[in-house]
MIMARLO-740696 format. One record per atom (N, C-alpha, C): x, y, z; residue in one letter. Coordinates in steps of 0.2 Angstrom, whole numbers, padded with zeros to 4 digits, always signed. Atoms other than C-alpha are relative to their C-alpha. Layout:
! MIMARLO-740696
XYZa ...
//
This chain:
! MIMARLO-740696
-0006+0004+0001x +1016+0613+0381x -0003-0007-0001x +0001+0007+0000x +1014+0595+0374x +0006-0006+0004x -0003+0007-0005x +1019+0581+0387x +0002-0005-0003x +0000+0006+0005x +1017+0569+0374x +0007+0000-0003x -0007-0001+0003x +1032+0576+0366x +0006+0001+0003x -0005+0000-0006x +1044+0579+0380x +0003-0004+0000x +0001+0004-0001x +1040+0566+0388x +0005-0007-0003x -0003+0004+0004x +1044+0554+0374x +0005+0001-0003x -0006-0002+0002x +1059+0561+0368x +0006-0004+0006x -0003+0003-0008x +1066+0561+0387x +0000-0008+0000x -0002+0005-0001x +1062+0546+0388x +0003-0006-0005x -0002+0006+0006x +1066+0536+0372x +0011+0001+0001x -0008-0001-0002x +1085+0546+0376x +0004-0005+0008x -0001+0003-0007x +1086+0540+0395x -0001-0008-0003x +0001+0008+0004x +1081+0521+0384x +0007+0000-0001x -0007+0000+0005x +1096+0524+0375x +0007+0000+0007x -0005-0003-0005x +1107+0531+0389x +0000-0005+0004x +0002+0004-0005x +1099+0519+0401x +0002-0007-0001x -0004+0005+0001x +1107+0502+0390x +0006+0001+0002x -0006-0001-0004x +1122+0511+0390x +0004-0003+0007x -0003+0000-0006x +1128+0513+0408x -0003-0006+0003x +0000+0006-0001x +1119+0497+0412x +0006-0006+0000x -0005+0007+0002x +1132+0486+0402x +0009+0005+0003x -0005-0002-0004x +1147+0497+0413x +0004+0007-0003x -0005-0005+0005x +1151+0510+0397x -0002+0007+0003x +0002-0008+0000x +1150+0530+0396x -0001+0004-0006x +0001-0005+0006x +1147+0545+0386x +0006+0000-0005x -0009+0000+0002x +1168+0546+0383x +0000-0002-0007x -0002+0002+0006x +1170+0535+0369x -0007+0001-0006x +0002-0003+0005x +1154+0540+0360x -0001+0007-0003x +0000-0006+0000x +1157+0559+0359x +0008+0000-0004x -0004-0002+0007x +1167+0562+0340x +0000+0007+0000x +0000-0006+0000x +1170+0579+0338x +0000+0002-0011x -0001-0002+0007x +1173+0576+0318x -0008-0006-0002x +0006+0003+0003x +1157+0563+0317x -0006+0005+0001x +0006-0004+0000x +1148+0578+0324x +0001+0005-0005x +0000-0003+0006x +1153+0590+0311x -0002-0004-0006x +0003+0005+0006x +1150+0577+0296x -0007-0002-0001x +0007+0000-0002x +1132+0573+0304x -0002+0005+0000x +0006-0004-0002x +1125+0587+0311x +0001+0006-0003x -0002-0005+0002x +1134+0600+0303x -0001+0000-0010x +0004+0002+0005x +1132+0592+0285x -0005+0000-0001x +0006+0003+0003x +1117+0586+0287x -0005+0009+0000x +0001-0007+0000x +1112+0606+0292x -0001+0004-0005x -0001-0004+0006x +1119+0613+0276x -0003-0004-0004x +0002+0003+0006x +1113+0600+0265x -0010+0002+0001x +0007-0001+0002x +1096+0603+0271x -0002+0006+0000x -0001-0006+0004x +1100+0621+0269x -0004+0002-0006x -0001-0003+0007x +1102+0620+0252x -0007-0006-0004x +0006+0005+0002x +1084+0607+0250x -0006+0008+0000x +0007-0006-0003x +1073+0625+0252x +0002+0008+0000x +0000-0009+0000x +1072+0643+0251x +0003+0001+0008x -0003-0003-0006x +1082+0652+0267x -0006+0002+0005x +0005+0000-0004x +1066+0658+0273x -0004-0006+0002x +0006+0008-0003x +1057+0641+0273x +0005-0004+0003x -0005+0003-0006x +1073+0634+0281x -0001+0002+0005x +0001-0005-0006x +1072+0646+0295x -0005-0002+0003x +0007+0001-0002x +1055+0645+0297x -0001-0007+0003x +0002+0006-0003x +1056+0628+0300x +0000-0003+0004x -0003+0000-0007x +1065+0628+0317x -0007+0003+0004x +0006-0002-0003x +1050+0639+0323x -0008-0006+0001x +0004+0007+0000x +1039+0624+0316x +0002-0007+0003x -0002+0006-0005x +1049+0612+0326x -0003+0001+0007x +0001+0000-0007x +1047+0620+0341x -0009-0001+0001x +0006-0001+0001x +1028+0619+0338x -0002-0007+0002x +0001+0009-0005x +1028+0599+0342x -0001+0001+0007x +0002+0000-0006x +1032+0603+0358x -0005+0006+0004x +0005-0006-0002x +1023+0620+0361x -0004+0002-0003x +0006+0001+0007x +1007+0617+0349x -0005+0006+0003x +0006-0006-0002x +0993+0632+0349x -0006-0004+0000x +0003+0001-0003x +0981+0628+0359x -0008+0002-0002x +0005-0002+0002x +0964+0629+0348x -0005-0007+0001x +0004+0005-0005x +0948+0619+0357x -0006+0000-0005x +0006+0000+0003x +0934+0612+0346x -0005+0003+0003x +0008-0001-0003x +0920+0611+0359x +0001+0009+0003x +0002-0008-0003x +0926+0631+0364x -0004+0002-0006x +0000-0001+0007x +0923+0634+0344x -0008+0000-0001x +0006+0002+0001x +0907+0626+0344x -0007+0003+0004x +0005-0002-0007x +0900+0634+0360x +0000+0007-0003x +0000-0009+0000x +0904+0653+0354x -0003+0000-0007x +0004-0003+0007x +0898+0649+0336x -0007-0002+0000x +0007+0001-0003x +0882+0644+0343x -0004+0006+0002x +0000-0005-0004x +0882+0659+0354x -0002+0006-0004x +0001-0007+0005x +0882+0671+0339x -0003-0003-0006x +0005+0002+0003x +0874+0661+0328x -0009+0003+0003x +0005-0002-0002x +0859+0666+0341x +0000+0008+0000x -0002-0008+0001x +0865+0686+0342x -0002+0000-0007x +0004+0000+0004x +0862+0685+0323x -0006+0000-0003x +0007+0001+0004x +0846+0677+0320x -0005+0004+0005x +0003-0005-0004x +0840+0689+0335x +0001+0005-0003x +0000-0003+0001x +0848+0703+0330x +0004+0004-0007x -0004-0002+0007x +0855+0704+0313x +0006-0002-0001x -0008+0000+0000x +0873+0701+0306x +0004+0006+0000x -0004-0006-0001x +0878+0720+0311x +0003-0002+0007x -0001-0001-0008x +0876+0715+0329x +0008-0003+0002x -0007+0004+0000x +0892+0701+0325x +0005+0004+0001x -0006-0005-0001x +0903+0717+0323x +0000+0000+0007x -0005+0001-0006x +0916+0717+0336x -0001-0007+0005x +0000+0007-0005x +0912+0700+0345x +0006-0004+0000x -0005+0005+0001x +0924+0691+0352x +0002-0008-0001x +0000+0008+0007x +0930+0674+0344x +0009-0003+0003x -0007+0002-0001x +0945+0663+0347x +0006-0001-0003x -0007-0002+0004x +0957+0665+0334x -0002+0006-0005x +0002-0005+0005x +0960+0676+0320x -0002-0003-0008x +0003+0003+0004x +0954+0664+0307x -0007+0001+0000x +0005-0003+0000x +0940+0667+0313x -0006+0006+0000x +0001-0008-0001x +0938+0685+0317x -0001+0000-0009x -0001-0002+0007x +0941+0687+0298x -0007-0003-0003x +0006+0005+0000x +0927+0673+0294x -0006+0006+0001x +0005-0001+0000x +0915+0681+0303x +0000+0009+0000x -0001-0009+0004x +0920+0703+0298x -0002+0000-0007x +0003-0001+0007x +0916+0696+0281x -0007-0001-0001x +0006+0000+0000x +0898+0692+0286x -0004+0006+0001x +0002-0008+0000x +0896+0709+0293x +0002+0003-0005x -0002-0005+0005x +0903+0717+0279x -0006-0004-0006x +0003+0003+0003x +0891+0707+0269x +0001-0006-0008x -0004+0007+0005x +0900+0694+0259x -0007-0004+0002x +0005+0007+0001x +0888+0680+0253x +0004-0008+0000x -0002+0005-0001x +0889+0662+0257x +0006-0003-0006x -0004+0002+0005x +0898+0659+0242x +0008+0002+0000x -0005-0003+0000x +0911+0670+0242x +0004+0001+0009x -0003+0004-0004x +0913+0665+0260x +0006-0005+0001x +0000+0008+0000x +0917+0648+0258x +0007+0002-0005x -0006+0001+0005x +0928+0651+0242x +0009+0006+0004x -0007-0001+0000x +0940+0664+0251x +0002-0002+0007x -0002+0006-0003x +0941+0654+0267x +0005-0006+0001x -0002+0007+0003x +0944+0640+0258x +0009+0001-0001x -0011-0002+0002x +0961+0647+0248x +0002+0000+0006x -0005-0001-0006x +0967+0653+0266x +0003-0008+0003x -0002+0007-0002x +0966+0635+0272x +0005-0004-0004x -0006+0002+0002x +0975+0629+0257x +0008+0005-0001x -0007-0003-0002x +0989+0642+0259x +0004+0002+0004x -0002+0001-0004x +0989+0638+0275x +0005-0007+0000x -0004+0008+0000x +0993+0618+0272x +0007+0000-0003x -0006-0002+0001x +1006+0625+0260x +0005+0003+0002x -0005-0004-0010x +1014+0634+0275x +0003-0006+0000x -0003+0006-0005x +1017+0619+0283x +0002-0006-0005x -0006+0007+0003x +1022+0607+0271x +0008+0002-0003x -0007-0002+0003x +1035+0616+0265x +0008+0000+0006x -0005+0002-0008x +1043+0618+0284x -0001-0008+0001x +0000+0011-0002x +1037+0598+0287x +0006+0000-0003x -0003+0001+0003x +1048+0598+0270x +0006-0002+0002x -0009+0002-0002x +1065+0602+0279x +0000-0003+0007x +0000+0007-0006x +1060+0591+0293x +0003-0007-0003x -0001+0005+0005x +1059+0577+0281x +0008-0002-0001x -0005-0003+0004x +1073+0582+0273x +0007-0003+0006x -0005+0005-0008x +1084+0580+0293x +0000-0010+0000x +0002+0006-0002x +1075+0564+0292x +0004-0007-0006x -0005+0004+0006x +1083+0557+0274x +0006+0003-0001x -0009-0001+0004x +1100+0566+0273x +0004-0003+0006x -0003+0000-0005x +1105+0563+0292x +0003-0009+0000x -0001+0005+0001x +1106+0546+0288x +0007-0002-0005x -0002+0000+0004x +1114+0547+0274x +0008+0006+0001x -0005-0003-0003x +1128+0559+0280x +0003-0006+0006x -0002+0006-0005x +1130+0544+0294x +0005-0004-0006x -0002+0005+0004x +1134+0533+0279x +0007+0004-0001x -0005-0004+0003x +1146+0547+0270x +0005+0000+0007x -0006+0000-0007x +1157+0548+0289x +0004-0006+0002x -0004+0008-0001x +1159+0528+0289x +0002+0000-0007x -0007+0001+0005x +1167+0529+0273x +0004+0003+0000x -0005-0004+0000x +1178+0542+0276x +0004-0002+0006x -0003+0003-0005x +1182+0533+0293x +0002-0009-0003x -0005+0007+0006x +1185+0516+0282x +0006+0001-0002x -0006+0001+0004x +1196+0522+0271x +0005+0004+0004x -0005-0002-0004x +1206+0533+0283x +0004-0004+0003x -0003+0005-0002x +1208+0517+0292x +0005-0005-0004x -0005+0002+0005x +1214+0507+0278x +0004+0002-0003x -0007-0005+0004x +1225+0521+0270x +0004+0001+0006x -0003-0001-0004x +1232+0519+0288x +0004-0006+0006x -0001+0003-0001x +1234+0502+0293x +0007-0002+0004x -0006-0001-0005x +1253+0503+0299x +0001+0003+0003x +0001-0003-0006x +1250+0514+0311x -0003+0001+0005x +0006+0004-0005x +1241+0506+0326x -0005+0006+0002x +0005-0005-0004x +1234+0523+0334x -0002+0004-0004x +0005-0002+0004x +1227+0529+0319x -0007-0001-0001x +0004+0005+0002x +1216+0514+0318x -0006+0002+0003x +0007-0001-0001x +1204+0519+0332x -0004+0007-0001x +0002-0006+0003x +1200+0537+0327x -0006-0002-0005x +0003+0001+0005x +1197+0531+0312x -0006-0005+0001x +0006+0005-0003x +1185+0517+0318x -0006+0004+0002x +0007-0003-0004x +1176+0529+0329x -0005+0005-0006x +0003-0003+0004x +1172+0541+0315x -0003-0004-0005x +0003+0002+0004x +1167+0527+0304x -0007-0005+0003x +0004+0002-0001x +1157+0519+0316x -0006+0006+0004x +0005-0003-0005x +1150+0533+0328x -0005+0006-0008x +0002-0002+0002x +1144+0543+0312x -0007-0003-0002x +0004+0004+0000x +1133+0530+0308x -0006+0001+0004x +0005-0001-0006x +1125+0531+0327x -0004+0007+0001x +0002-0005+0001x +1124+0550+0324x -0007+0001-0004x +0006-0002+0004x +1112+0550+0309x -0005-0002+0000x +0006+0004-0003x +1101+0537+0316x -0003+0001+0004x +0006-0004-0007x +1098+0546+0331x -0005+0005-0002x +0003-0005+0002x +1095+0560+0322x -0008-0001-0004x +0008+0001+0005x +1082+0553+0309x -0006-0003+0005x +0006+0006-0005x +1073+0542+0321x -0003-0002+0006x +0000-0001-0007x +1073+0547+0339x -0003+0008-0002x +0000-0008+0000x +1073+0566+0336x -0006+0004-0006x +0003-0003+0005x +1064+0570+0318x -0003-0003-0005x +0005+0003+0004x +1054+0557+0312x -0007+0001+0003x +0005+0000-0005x +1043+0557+0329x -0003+0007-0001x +0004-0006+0001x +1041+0577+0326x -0004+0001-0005x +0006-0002+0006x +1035+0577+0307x -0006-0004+0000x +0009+0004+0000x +1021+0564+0312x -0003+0006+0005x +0005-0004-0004x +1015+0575+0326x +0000+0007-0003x -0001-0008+0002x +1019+0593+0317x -0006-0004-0008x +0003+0002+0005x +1009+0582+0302x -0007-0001+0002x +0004+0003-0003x +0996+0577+0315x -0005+0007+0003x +0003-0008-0003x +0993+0597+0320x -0003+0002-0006x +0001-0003+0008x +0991+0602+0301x -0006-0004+0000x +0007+0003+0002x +0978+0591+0299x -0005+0001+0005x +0005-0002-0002x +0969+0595+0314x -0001+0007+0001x +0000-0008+0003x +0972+0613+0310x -0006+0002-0005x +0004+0000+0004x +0964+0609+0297x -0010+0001-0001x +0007+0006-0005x +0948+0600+0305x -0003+0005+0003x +0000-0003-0004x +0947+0615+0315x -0005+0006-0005x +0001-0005+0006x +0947+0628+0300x -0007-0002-0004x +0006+0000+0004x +0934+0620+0291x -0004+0000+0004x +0007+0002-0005x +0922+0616+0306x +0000+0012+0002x +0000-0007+0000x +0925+0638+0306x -0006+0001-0004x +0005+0001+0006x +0918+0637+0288x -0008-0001+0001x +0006+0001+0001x +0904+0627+0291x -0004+0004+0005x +0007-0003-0004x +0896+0637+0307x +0000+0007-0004x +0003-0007+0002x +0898+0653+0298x -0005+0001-0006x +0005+0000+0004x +0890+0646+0284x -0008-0002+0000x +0004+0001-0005x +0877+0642+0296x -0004+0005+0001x +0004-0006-0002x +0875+0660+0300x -0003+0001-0005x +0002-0003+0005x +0874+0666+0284x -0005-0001-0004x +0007+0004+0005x +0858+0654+0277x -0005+0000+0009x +0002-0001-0004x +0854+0660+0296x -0006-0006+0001x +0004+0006-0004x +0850+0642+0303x +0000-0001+0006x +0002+0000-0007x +0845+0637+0320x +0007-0002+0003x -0008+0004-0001x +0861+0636+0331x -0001-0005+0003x -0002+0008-0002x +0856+0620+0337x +0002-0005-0006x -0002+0002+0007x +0857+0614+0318x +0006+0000-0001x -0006-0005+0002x +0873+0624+0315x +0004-0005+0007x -0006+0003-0003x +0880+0615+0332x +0002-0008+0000x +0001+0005+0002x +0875+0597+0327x +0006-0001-0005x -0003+0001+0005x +0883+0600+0311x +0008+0001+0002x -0008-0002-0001x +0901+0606+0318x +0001-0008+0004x -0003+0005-0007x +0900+0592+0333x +0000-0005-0004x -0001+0008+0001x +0900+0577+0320x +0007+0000-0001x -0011+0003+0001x +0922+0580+0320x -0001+0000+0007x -0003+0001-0006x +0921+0577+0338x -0002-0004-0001x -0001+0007-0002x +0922+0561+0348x -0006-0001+0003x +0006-0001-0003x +0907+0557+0356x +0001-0001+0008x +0001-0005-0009x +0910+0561+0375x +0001+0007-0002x +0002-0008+0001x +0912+0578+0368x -0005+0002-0002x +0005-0002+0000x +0897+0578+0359x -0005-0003+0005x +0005+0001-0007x +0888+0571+0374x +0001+0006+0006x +0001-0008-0003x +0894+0587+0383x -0003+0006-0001x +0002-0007+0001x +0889+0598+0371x -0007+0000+0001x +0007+0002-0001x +0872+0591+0372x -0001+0000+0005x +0002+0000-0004x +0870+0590+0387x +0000+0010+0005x +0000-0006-0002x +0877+0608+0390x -0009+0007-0003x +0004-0005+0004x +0864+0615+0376x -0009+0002+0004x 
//
């Protein structure tokens, strides 16, 4: 679970809620029942209709991933492809068969060295999966995005239709604030949405993909390590220059 994101959510809300009731107001007069269908109901189907049905879908599963991101740890990475690096250069790349390994990125990575895949063709079908993975994720970011530019824009579309309501209604004193409320609370609806809610997610959902990334390729380079069966202190060097340097001062010091 990321804290980070909770946290800040909660609290940017409690900001918001926390002016409020400050200055003596309530929830009452912000709660539209038709600004929420124009907003959130619109903006829903319109971003719908930006993507294929599957990659819309999918994309909720990739929200929830800000707050409950898969937990893949460089220095574990670096500590176990060292480890079999050593198993190798001792005892061959048969011995790799069934070892166990952190992800499945990996497992596959390193079943193709015991099956005898050469460094070359390593690298090159590793490679495509990382870029078929990035196109996974930007396509769900996509309808992040997407919440992030229509939700707005649906705000706009509910204050004009609360404008002109109001003005196609002017001798009717109790029309006026209805209409008021819908022209102005759609407004607040879609700016919550884009700005508090779904612009904070697709930087950290953007911010996971790239260190997915980081991750994947630092895969690459220790198996390619194995496979020109270098010394895994060589091979650990090489991976630890994507960490920070109190991490590499752990590994070294652990080595």
């Amino acid at each position: 679970m990321d804290l980070a994101s909770i946290i800040g959510l909660l609290g940017a809300i409690a900001m918001i809620l926390g002016s409020l009731f400050a200055g003596g107001g309530s929830l009452g007069p912000f709660i539209d029942m038709p600004s929420v269908y124009i907003v959130i109901g619109g903006t829903f189907f319109a971003v719908m209709y930006t993507a294929p049905l599957p990659t819309f879908l999918g994309s909720f599963s990739a929200m929830g991933k800000a707050f409950l991101p898969p937990v893949k740890k460089m220095d574990v990475l670096i500590t176990r492809m060292v480890e079999l690096a050593a198993v190798a250069r001792k005892d061959g790349m048969m011995a790799l068969e069934g070892q166990a390994v952190p992800d499945k990125f990996f497992e596959k990575g390193l079943q193709m060295l015991v099956d005898g895949a050469d460094e070359g063709k390593l690298v090159r079908q590793l490679t495509m999966e990382i870029k078929a993975m990035k196109s996974r994720h930007e396509a769900k970011q996509g309808c992040v995005k997407a919440w992030i530019d229509i939700a707005p824009a649906m705000g706009m579309i509910g204050t004009l239709i609360g404008l002109v309501l109001m003005l196609g209604n002017m001798g009717d004193p109790k029309s006026i604030g209805p209409a008021m409320a819908v022209a102005l609370l759609t407004t607040l609806y879609g700016a919550f949405l884009a700005n508090v809610l779904f612009m904070p997610m697709l930087v950290k959902l953007e911010n996971y993909t790239a260190y997915e990334v980081t991750y994947r390729e630092m895969v690459i380079e220790g198996l390619r390590g194995i496979a020109r069966t270098e010394s895994p202190r060589n091979i650990q060097d090489q991976m630890a220059a994507n960490l920070p340097p109190k991490l590499q001062a752990k590994l070294n010091a652990a080595a």
